[in-house]
C-alpha positions in Angstrom: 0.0 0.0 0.0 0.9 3.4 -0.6 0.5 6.4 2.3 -0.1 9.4 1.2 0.2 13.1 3.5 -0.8 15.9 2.6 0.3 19.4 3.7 0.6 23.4 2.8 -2.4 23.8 3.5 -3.5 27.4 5.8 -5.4 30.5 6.2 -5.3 33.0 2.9 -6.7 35.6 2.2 -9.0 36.1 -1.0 -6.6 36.8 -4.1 -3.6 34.8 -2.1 -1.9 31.3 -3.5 -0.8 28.7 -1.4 0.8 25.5 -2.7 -0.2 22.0 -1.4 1.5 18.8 -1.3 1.1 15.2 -1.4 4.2 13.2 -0.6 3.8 9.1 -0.8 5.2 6.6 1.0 6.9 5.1 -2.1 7.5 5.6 -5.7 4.5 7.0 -7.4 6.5 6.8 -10.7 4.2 3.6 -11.7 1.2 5.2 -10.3 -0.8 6.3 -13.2 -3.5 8.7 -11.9 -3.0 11.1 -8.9 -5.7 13.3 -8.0 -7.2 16.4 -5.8 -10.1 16.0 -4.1 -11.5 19.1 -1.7 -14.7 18.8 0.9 -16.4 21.8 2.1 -18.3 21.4 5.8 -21.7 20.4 4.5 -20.8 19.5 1.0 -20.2 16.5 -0.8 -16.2 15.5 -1.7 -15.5 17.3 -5.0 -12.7 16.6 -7.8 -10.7 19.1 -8.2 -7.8 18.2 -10.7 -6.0 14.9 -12.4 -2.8 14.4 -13.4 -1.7 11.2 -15.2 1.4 9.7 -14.8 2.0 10.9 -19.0 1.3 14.5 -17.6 -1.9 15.2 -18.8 -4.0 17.1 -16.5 -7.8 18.0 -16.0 -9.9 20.2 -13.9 -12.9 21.0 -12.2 -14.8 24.0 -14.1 -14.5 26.1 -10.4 -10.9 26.3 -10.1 -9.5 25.8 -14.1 -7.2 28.4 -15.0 -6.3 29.1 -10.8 -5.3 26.1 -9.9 -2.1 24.1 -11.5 -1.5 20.1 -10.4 2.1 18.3 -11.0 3.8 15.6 -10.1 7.2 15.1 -9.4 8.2 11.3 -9.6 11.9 11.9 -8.6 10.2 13.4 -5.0 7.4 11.5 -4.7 5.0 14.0 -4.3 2.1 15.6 -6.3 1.5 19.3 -6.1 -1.7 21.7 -6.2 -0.7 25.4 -6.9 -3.6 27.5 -6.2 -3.5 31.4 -7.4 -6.4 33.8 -6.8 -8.1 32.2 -3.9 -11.3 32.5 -3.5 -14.0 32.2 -0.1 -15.3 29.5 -1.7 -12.1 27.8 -2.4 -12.4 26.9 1.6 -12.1 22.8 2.2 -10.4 20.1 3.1 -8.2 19.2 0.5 -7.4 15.4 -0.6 -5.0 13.9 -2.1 -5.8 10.1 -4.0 -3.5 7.8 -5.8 -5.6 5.7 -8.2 -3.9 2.2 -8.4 -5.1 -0.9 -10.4 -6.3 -2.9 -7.4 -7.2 0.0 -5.2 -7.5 3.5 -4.1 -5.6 5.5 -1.2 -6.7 8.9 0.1 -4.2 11.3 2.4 -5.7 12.6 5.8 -6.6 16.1 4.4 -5.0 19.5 4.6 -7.5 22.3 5.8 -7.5 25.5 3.3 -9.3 28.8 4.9 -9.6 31.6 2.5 -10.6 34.4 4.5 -9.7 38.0 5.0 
């Protein structure tokens, strides 16, 4: 199994950036999708952004054109860059490695974008 901890995360305020992280427990060069997932209080878990293990990368209408996602195999770790934070950007942010037999999720990083 793979672990997967998240961190960065922090109180912004609105028009900030803050840049998460999502360092595994092993070599996620083999892994082929990593993914962002975020979960307001009250709200249902949302996808945020994808990133294959080719590089191609996908987001969630809220947040395309904000927010970047990477990977670094040589670290281990997948990055979210968020730019022009929003209130509603506010959530627990997730980090998921998609393997073939199953799925790990990271324990969240809390993101408050308040002024």
């Amino acid at each position: 199994q793979v672990q997967l901890v998240e961190s960065g995360g922090g109180l912004v305020q609105p028009g900030g950036s803050l840049r998460l992280s999502c360092a595994a427990s092993r070599s996620i060069f083999t892994i082929d999708t990593m993914r962002w997932y975020r979960q307001a209080p009250e709200k249902q878990r949302e996808l945020v952004a994808t990133i294959t293990s080719r590089g191609s990368t996908s987001y969630a209408d809220s947040v395309r054109g904000r927010f970047t996602i990477s990977r670094d195999n040589a670290k281990n770790t997948v990055y979210l860059q968020m730019n022009s934070l929003k209130p509603e950007d506010t959530a627990v942010y997730y980090c998921r490695a998609d393997l073939v037999a199953y799925v790990s999720w990271g324990q969240g990083t809390q993101v408050t974008v308040s002024s």
